[in-house]
N, C-alpha and C positions, 0 to 999 in steps of 0.2 A: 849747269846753268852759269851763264858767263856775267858778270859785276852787272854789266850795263843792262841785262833781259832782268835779273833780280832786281836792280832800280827801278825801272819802269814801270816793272808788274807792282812792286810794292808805291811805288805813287799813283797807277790807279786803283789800289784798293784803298790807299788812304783818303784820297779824293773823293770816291764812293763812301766812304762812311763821313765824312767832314759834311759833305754835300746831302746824305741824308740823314744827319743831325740837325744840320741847319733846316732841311725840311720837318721835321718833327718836330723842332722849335715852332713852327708859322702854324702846323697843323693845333697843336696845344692852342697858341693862343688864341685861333679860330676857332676853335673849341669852344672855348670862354666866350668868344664874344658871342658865338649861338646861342651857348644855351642865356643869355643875359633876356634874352626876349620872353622863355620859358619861364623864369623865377618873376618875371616881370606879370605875364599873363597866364598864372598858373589859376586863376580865377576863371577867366575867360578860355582861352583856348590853350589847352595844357601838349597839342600837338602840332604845335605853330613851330615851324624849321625843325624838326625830328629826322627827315630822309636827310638833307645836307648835314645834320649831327651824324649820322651814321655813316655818309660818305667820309666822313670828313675820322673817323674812328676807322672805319675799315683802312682809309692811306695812310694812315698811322699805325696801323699794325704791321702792314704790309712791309713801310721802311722800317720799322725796328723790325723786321725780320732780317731784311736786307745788314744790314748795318750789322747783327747776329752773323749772320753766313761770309759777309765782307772780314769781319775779325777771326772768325775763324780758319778763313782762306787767308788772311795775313799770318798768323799763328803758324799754319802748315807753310808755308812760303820758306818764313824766318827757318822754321826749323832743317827745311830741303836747302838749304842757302848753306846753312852751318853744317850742314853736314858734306856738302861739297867741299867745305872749306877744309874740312878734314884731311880731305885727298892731299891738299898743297904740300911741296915737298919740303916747306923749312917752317919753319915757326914764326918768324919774322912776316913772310906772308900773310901767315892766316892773321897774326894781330895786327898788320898794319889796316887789313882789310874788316877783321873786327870793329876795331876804333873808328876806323873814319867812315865805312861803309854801314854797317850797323846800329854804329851807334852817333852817328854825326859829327865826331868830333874834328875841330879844325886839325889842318898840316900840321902845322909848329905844335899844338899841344901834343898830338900822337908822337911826333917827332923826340917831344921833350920826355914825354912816358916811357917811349922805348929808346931813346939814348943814341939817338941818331939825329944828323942834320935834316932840316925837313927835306930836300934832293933825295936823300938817302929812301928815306918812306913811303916816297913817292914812284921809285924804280921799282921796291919792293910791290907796291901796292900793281903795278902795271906787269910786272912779270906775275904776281899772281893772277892776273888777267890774263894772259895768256894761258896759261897753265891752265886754268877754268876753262878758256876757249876749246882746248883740246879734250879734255874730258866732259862736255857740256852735255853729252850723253849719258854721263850717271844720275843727271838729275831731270826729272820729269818736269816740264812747267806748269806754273798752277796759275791754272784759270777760274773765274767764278764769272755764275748763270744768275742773277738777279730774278726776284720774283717779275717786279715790274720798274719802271722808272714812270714816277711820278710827275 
């Protein structure tokens, strides 16, 4: 798995669970505001908006499933990622790829961590690109199947 298919993959599984947090955000609140009719006319008609409550719980289960199977496909990713990184021939590699790949950090700080000019970290980081290019075959890509999109 080469830098750029591991980035990719890992910003649409993060996008995918962002995307349906913020939906199960809308769904909650929807929630509430249904059942506000129920406690309201619990006298009178105690099954006024019940099927749109249940719609509205079933697509809320649905994406916390989603958003479950998304983190988990990110988990497996991270770990098939790092264990490529294993392969690379110098040590330099894999943590410059560590640090800024990883784990986000800027040029100059990884640069300053490992004792190098940022230029420096940077050729590093690109030959380990390479070097992943040509083994891209040890690592399987990982894909995820979504129950539904909402």
């Amino acid at each position: 798995m080469t830098i750029s298919e591991y980035i990719n993959e890992k910003n649409k599984l993060m996008y995918e669970i962002q995307s349906s947090e913020a939906k199960i955000k809308l769904l909650r609140d929807k929630a509430v505001s249904c059942q506000a009719p129920l406690r309201a006319d619990a006298g009178l008609n105690p099954t006024k908006n019940i099927h749109k409550t249940e719609d509205i719980i079933i697509d809320k289960i649905t994406l916390e499933e989603n958003v479950r199977a998304a983190t988990e496909k990110l988990d497996i990713l991270n770990n098939r990622f790092r264990e490529s990184l294993k392969l690379l021939d110098k040590p330099e590699y894999r943590t410059a790829v560590e640090l800024r790949t990883l784990m986000g950090i800027p040029w100059n700080k990884v640069a300053s961590s490992m004792g190098y000019c940022t230029r420096q970290v940077q050729r590093f980081h690109e030959k380990a690109e390479l070097q992943l290019e040509k083994m891209s075959h040890h690592v399987a890509p990982c894909t995820i199947d979504f129950v539904s999109s909402i």
